[in-house]
Structures are given as C-alpha cells and as structure tokens.
N, C-alpha and C positions, 0 to 999 in steps of 0.2 A: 365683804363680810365685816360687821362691825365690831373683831376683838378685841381693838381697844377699847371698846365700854364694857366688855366682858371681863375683861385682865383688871379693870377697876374694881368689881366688882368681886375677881377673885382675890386682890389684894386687902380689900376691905374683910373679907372671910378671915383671910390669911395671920392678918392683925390680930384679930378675937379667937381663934384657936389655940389653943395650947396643949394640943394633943402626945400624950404617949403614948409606946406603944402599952397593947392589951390584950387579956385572953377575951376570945370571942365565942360566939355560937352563930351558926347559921342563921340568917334571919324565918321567921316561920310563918309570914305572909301577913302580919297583922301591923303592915306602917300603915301610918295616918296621911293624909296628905291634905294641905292646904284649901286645894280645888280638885276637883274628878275630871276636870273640864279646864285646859287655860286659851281664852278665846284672843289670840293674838286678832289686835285691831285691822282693819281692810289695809290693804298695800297696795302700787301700784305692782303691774309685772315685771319680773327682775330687778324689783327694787328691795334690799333687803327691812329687815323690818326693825323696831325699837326691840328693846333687851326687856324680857318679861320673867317674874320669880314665882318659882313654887317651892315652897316649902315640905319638906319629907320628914316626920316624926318616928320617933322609936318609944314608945308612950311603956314599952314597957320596963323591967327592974336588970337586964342583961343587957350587955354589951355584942352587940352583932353583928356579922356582915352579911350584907348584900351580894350575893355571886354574880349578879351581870345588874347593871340598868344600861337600857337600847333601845334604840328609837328600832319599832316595828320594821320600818322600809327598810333600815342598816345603811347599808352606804347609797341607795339611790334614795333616799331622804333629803327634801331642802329644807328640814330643820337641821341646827346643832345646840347642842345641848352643853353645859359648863356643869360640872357637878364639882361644889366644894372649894372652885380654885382649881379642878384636874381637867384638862382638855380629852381624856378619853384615850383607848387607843391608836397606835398608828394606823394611819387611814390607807388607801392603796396607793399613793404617795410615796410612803415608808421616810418623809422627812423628819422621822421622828418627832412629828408635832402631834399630838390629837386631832384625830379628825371630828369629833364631837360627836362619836355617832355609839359606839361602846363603851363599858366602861365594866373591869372585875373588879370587885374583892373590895367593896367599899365597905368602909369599917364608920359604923354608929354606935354613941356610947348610950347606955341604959338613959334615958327619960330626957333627948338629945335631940337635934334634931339638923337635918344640914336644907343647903341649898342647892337649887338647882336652875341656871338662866338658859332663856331656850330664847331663839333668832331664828328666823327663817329669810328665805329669797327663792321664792320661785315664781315659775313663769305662768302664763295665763293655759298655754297648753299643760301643764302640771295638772291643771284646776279641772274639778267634776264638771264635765258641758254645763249639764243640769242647773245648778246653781254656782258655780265659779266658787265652791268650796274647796279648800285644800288642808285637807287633813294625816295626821300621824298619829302614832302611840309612844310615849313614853312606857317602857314594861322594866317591871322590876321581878327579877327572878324569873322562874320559868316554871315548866309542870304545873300541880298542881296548886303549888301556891303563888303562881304570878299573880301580881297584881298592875293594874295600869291605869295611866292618866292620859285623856283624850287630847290632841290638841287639834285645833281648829281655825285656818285663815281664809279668810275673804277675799281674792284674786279681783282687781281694776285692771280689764284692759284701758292702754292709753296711746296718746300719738307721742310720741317724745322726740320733741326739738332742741337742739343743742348744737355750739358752733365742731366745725368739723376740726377734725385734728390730722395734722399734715405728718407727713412722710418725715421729715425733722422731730418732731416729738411736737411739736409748738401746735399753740390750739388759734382760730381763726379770730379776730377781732373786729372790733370797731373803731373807727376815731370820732372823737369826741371834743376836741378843740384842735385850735391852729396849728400846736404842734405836731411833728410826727412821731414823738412817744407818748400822747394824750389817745390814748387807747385805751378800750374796756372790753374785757371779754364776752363777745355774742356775735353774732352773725344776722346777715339779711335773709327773711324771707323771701320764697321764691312762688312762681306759680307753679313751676316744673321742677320740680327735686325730683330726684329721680326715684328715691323710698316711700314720699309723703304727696307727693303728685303737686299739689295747687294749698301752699302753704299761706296763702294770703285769704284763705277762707275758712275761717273755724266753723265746724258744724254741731250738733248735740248727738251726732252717732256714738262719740267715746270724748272722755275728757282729753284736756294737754297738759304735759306738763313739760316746762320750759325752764332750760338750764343756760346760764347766762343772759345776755341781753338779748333778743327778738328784736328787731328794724326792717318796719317797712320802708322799702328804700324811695327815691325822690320817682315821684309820681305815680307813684302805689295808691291800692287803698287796701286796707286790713278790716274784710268784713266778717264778723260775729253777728251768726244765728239765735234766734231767741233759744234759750235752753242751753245755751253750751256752758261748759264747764271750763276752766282754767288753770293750770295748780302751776306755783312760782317755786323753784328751787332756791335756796339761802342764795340771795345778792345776783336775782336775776331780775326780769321785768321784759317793760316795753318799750321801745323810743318809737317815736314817728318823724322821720327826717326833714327834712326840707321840702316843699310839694308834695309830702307823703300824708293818709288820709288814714283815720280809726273810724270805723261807724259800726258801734253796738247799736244791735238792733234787737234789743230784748224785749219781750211784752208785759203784759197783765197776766199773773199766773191766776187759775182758780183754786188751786189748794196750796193751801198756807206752810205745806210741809216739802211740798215736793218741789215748790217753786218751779214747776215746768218750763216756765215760759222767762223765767229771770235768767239774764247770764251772771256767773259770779266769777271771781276774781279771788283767788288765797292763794295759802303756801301749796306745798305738797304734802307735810306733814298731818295727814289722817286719823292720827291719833286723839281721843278724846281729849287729853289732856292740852292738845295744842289748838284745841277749837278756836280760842278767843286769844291768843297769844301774839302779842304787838310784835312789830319789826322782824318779823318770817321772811320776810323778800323786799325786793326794792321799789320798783314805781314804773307806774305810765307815766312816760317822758314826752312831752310834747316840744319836739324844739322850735325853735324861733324860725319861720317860714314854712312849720306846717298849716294844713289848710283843710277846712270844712270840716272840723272833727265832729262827730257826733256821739254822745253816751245817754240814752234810753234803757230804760229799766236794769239795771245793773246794781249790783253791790260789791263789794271792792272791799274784802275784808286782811287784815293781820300783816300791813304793808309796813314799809319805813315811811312813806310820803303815798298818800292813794293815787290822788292825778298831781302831775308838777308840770304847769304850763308858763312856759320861758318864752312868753310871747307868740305871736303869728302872724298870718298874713291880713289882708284888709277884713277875712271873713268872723267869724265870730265864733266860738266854741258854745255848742248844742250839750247844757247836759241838765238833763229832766231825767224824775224820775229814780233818781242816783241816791243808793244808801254806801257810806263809807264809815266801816269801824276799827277798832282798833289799830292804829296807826301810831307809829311809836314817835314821831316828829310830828307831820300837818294833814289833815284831809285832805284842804285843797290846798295847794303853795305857789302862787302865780308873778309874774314879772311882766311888766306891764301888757298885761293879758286882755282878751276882751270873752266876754263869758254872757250867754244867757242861761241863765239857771231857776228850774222853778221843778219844785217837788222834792229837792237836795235834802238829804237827812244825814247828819255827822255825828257822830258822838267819841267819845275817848280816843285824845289826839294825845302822844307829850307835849306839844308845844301848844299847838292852835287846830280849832278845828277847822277854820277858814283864815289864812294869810294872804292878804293882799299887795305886794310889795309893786315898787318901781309903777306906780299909777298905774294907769290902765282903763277901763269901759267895761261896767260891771251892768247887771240887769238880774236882780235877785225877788223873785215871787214865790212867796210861800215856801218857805225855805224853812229847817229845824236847825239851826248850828247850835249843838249844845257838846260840851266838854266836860266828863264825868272820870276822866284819866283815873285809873286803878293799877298805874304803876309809880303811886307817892305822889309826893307836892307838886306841885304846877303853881307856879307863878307867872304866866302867861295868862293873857284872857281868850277867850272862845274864837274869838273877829280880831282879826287887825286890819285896819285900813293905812299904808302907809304909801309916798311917794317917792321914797329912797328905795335902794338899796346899800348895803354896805359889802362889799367885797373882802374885807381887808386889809386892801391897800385902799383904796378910791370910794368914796360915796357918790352913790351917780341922783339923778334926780328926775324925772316924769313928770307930765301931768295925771292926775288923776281927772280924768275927762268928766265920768262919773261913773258914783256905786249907788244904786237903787236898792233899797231893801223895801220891799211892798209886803205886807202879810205876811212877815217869819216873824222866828223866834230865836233870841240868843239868849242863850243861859249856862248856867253851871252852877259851882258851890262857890267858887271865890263872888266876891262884892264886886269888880267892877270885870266885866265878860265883855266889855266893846273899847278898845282902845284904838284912838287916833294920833298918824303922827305924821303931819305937816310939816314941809319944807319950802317957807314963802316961796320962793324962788319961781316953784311950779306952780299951775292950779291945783287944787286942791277941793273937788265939788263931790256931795254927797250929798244925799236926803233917803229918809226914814221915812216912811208911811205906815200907822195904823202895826205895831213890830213891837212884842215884848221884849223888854230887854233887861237883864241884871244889871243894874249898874248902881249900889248902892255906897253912897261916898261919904262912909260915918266920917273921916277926917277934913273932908273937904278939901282934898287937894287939888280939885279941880274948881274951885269956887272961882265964878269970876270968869272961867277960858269959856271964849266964843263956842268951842267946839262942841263944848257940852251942855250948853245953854239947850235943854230941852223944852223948857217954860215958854222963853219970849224969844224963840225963831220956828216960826212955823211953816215959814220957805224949805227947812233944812229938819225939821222933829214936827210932825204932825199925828196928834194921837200915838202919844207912846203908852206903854204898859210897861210899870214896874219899877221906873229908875226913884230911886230914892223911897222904894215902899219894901218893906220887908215879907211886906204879907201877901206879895203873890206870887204866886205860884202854879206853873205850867200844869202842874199833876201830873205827870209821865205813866204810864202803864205800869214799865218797870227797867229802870234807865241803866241797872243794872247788867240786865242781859238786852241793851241796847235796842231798846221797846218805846220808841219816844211817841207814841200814839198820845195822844190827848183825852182825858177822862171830861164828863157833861161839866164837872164842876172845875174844869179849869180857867184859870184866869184868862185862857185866850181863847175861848169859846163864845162865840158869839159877838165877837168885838173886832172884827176885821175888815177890811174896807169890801162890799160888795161890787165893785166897780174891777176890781185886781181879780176879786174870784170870778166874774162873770169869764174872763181873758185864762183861768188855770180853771175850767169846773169840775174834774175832777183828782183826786187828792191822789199822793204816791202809790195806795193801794187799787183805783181804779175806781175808789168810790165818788159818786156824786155830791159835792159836796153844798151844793150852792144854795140848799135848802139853809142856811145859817153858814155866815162868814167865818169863819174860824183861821186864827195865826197857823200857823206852822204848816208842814205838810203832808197831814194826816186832819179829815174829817173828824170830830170827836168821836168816844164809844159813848155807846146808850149805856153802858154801869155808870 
C-alpha cells in the first residue's frame, strides 16, 4: 500500500488548514464533487495503483458534517480512501491505524471544500470476467440523501518475474564482474520454473512484468513472439550472458494503434502521465560473449540506455526494424560491438541517440538517429563515432574496423549532431553514403580536420545533405510525439542512393519503398 504518498498528501492538507472547532448542521445531501466518476488508470494485478484526488464541496452558507463517507464494499474493498489527512476508522486489525475504508462525523466549513485520495490494489480474480473492470462507490451519507462517486479500475493480468527471495530474508542475484560482491539484483531465467513453466519464451497471451535483472543464462536463447508485451519495474531489465541469445521476433503490425504484431519494451508504470517518461528502467544488456542476438520490429520505449552492447562473439547483432524512445542516457551504447542495423529509428536520448564507443563493425542502412531531448539542454550530438573508451582510471583504445551509414539521417536542434573522436593509435574507418546530417559549423571549429572534410573526401562523405546548410530540413511528421516519418517536401526525399534501397525495399513501417529513394527509415507521406 502506497501511504507514504498518501501521508504527503495529508501533510500538504494539514499545512493549509487551520481549523477550529464549530457549530454545525447535518449535511442535507447537496456536496458538489469534483468528478461523478474517478477512473483510476489500468494496473497490473496485485499491483497497487498511483494516489488519485477528488475533491468534495460544501457550496453552501453553513457549516456541516458529514455522518459517514465509505467505500460501498466496506472492508472487503481493495480501494482506500484518505479523507482530509484522517485514515478512517479502525479497520478489523484494531491497530489503531485507519483502515481507509469509513469515516464519521466529517466536519465542512460553509463555501469549503476538502479532499479525498483514493488507491487501490486488487487482483485480477477481484475483476468483472466480462471486462476486467473493478469497481466501488465512494457514499457519502446514507438514506435518503446519500450521495456517491463511482470509481472505476481496469485489471492487467500478467506473468511476473522477479528473483526469489531465500529463507534468510536476502533476495537472489546476479554477478556482474570479477568480483564476488559485483552483484546485481535479478535472477536467471529458466525453461522449467515451476509457477511460470518455460521462462525463456515470452508469448502475447499476457504481458511481463520484470522486477530486477532477467539473464538468460550461457547457452540460452530468450525468444519473443510478435505481440508480446513487456513492462520493466524501476532499475530492472535484461542481460544476455556469455553464449546466451535474445531473438525478438516481432512483425509488421496492420493497425497503427494496436500494434499487434510489434513487441514493445517500457516501464510498468500505466499511467498516462508516465507514457513518454525517460529513465523508468534499465536496459538490454548484451555482454561481451553473447551471440547471434537478433531485434526485429520492436520498440524499446522510457529506458535509462535502450540496447548496451559490450561487445560479442565473432557474430553480428541483428537489429532491423527497431524504434527506441525516450531514453534518459543512449538509444544505442556499444563497446566495440559489431551491429547491422537497417530501419533503426531513435529519437530523444540525454546523451546520444547512437554512441559508438571502443571501435567496433558497424553496418547502418536507412537508419533515423535523431535527438529531440525534452528533458533541457543536451550538449551531446545525436552520433558518436568514437575508438576509446574511458573508464576512469584507464582509456583503452579499438579499432574502428568500420561504421557505414548508407541512407539515414542525423539530426536534431544543436549545429553539429555527428561527432568523431579518433585515437591515432587504432584504425579509425568510416564512410557516409548519400545521409542527411546536421552539422552546421557557424564558428568553424572544425575547419581544416580531415575528419569533416565533407567537400574533398569522397572515399569517406559521398553525397551528404545538409552539413553547413541551414535550410534543410528532414520535415518530421511530429518529432514531438517521436513521429520521425518524413513529409513529400523533405530534404531527404528522393535523394538516397537506390543501390542501398534496392538491399532495405521496405521502410520500418512495411512500406514499399523503392518507388523513390528516400534517407531515413520511413518511405515519405503523400501530405
């Protein structure tokens, strides 16, 4: 039960009251209320819910009470209710606490009005068959002048994974480097749990939702059905071990709402307010010896880092198809990784929305990296191509074997969205093909460096868009609500290498695109 956000809540009352006492009268059934209706948002089962306000008025010129407000059900109710700052009476408990469920003799002053915060936690068995609605009545009074306010929640059943908790009190973990207290809280999936049967196969019968770290263990693979669903609790995620395997196998949805066929990736938190909200959970972890990963049609939304691959085996990481948003650090964040990637759409990262660190073997076709960060300034650009790392202590150094950007687009609002940072030592190889990119350098600090010689290296900038022009412009749908689709009139419609589109012909969304080359990865719209 969440009454610590309740108790805040009554504190904040408790401050701006200054009540004495006062003669009253009965109330005679004419409060006002806020809402008739208050629709606490969808939950999962047994998860309790956020802290929701209704407001109760006394509109009229007398001072009143109230003789009961009470939740309909009474004690077998999985709402509670805070009226004022008072927890209610004691419940069948008798701890002398409120049980949130009654409440007498509530005193309102003439043209006045109080609060009331209501929570629930109920199960999926609570919930109407019918439609998985779970409803109560807030009632105020009774007889003939009761009056009530509906309320109303929307029951998820789910699978729920989380590491086990031992006979000691202590919960199951993971190791995560050399030492033996380099542990993190999660657990190994299994095929045979003995509650969840075959945990190394997500399906779309019910969503998950995943508390702590998830690790498919060494020689595993974690395979995802088109449609499934996935919700991260605060500071959980994925790792893939050592010979351990991820293959999202999500499709082409046909409707645009229901996304059937997409698997996605978020927090747990349901709530409207938390739809597009950065840094909700942690990340797909890919560590260094996992192998044959693959990520098709997926979106990977409100993470701290979306995928973090810390290198692999000789094979190559598969990810087509992939929208990754709101991300409070990096979309992609790699250490000398090796990636083919074509149809990748990124947008509002903190840091970058593609980081390429410690070299690596990159293959980027039709790719959208754009960084529209809507949590303040970002001084980071969209891409880094870099062949260090810095630890620390130690800067280590890579080759950068190569990073191919063929028919994307890098963009944002800062001037320069493509930084490179070379370390003689290693190689250091890259080429651009036929690739929008911001890189506008009113001060010219890079006048003169090889690296950004877009003009006279056409081994390494072939057909670029945009560097040093102010005036063009991707056109986004609505970059806002993270819509990077391309309008007729964009600067990268129709200027793309057909040779790259022949190899990607159709665009993220499944459209055909090869009737006209277009950058990014999204065909344009006919508006």
């Amino acid at each position: 039960m969440r009454y610590s956000i309740i108790l805040l809540f009554a504190i904040a009352v408790s401050l701006t009251s200054c009540r004495k006492d006062f003669d009253t009268i009965p109330s005679s059934g004419k409060l006002e209320f806020s809402k008739t209706t208050v629709y606490l948002d969808t939950v999962f089962t047994n998860v309790g819910s956020s802290t929701y306000m209704l407001k109760v008025y006394n509109r009229s010129s007398d001072d009143i009470t109230i003789p009961t407000i009470s939740l309909a059900k009474g004690d077998a109710s999985k709402y509670r209710i805070m009226v004022d700052g008072m927890t209610g009476n004691d419940g069948p408990d008798l701890d002398n606490i409120g049980d949130g469920k009654m409440f007498e003799g509530v005193e309102l002053l003439a043209n006045d009005s109080l609060f009331v915060f209501i929570e629930e936690t109920a199960g999926i068995a609570d919930a109407n068959p019918t439609d998985m609605l779970y409803t109560d009545e807030i009632l105020f009074d009774g007889g003939s002048l009761q009056q009530k306010v509906d309320l109303v929640t929307l029951i998820q059943d789910a699978v729920f994974l989380y590491p086990e908790r031992f006979n000691d009190g202590t919960y199951e973990t993971l190791p995560i480097g050399p030492n033996p207290d380099d542990q993190i809280y999660g657990f190994y999936l299994s095929h045979t749990d003995p509650i969840h049967g075959d945990e190394l196969h997500f399906t779309k019968d019910k969503p998950y939702v995943i508390y702590g770290y998830a690790a498919v263990p060494p020689g595993e693979t974690l395979t995802i059905d088109p449609g499934a669903r996935v919700h991260f609790h605060d500071q959980a995620g994925i790792i893939v071990a050592n010979t351990g395997s991820i293959h999202v196998n999500g499709g082409v949805s046909t409707d645009p709402v229901l996304l059937e066929n997409e698997v996605i990736f978020e927090g747990d938190r349901l709530e409207p307010d938390f739809a597009e909200t950065p840094g909700q959970w942690g990340t797909i972890l890919l560590t260094n010896g996992s192998t044959n990963n693959i990520f098709d049609h997926i979106t990977i939304k409100n993470s701290s880092v979306g995928i973090f691959i810390q290198g692999q085996d000789a094979t190559t990481v598969q990810i087509k198809n992939t929208q990754i948003y709101n991300s409070a650090n990096v979309g992609i964040l790699t250490r000398n990784a090796k990636i083919n990637g074509e149809n990748i759409v990124i947008n509002n990262a903190g840091q970058y929305a593609l980081a390429c660190t410690l070299g690596g073997t990159y293959d980027f076709k039709h790719c959208t990296f754009a960084d529209y960060w809507t949590g303040g300034s970002r001084q980071t650009p969209a891409v880094l191509l870099d062949n260090t790392f810095d630890d620390g202590e130690n800067v280590f150094v890579a080759d950068l074997v190569h990073a191919n950007f063929d028919n994307c687009i890098i963009y944002g609002p800062n001037n320069l969205e493509f930084r490179l940072n070379k370390n003689d030592t290693e190689d250091f190889n890259f080429a651009v093909n036929h690739c929008l990119i911001k890189f506008s350098d009113g001060s010219n600090q890079f006048e003169g460096n090889p690296l950004y010689d877009f003009v006279n290296n056409p081994a390494t900038y072939n057909n670029i868009v945009g560097t040093n022009q102010n005036t063009v412009d991707p056109k986004f749908k609505d970059r806002a609500k993270n819509n990077l689709r391309i309008k007729l009139a964009s600067s990268a419609t129709g200027v793309g290498d057909p040779a790259i589109t022949a190899l990607v012909p159709l665009d993220a969304d499944g459209t055909d695109r090869t009737s006209s080359s277009d950058m990014g990865a999204y065909f344009h719209l006919a508006e």
